[in-house]
C-alpha positions as CSV (number, residue, x, y, z in Angstrom):
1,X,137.7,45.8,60.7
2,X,139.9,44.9,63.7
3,X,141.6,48.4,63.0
4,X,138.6,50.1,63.2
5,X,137.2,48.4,66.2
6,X,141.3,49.3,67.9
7,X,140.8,52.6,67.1
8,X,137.0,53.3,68.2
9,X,138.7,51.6,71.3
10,X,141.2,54.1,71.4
11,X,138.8,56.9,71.1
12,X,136.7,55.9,73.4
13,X,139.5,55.1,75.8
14,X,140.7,59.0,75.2
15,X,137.3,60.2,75.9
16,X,136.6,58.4,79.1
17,X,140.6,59.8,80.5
18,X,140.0,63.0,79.1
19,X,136.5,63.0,81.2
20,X,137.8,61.5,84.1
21,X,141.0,63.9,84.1
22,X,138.2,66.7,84.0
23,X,136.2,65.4,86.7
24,X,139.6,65.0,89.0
25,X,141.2,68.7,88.3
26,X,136.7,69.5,89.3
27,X,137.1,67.4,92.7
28,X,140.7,69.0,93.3
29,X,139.5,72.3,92.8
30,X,136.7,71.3,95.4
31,X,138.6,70.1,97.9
32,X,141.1,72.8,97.8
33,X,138.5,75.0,98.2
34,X,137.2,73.0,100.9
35,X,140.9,73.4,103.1
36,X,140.8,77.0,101.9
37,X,137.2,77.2,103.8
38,X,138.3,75.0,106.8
39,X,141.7,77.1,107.4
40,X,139.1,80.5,107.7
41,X,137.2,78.4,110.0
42,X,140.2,77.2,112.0
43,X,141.9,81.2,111.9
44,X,138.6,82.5,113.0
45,X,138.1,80.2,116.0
46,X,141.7,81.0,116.7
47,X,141.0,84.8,117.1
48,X,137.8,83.8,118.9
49,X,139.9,81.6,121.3
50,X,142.2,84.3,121.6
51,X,139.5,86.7,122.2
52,X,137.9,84.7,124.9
53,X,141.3,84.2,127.0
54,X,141.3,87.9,127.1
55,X,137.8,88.4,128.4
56,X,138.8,85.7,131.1
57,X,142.1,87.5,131.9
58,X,140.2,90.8,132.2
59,X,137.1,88.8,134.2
60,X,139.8,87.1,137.1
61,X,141.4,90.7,136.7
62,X,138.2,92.1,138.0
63,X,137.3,89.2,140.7
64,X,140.3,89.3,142.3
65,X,139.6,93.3,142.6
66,X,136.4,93.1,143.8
67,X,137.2,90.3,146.2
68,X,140.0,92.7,147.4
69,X,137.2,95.2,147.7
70,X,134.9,93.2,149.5
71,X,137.0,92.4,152.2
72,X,139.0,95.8,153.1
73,X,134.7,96.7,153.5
74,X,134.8,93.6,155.5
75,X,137.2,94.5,157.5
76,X,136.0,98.5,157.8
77,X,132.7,97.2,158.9
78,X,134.2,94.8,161.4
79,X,136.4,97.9,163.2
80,X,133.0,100.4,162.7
81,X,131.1,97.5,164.7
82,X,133.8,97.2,167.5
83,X,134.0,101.0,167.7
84,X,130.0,101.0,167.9
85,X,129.9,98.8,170.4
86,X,132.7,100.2,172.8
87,X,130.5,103.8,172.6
88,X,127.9,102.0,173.4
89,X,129.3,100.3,176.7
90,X,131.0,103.6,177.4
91,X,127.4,105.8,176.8
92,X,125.9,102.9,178.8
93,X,128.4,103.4,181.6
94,X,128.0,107.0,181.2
95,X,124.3,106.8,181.5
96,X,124.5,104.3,184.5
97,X,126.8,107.3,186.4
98,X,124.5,110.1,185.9
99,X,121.6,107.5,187.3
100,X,123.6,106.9,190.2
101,X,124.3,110.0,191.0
102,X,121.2,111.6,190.7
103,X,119.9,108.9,192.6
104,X,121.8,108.8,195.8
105,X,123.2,112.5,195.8
């Protein structure tokens, strides 16, 4: 009888490792799938990252340009003004002459 009961102990005792060895290799297989999944995730934010720094690069890249831009038209605009203005007081001089002449001549 106490043999009996020792052995249905043992059997049962098998059973339950057997199951739980089952259930461990199921939760291993899980969780390596799980890193698997999360290394994808972390090499695809890393080529996004990457990705991103470029568009930044190629962004400043094309700020800086443009700021260049705007300011050589700055400047252009700046001389055009000052020559506008000197023909002006020169035409205005001019016009002031040709007044004063016909005036007292």
């Amino acid at each position: 009888m106490y043999v009996v009961r020792g052995r249905n102990n043992l059997t049962l005792t098998l059973i339950l490792t057997l199951t739980l060895q089952e259930h461990t290799q199921a939760a291993m297989a899980i969780a390596e799938r799980h890193a698997n999944e999360r290394d994808d995730a972390l090499a695809s934010a890393a080529a996004a990252r990457g990705a991103l720094e470029t568009l930044r690069a190629r962004e400043e890249n094309e700020r800086s340009g443009l700021a260049a831009s705007v300011a050589a038209l700055r400047e252009a605009e700046t001389a055009a003004r000052h020559m506008l203005y000197e023909a002006a007081t020169e035409l205005a001089g001019t016009i002031y002459m040709y007044i004063y002449i016909d005036i007292y001549i």
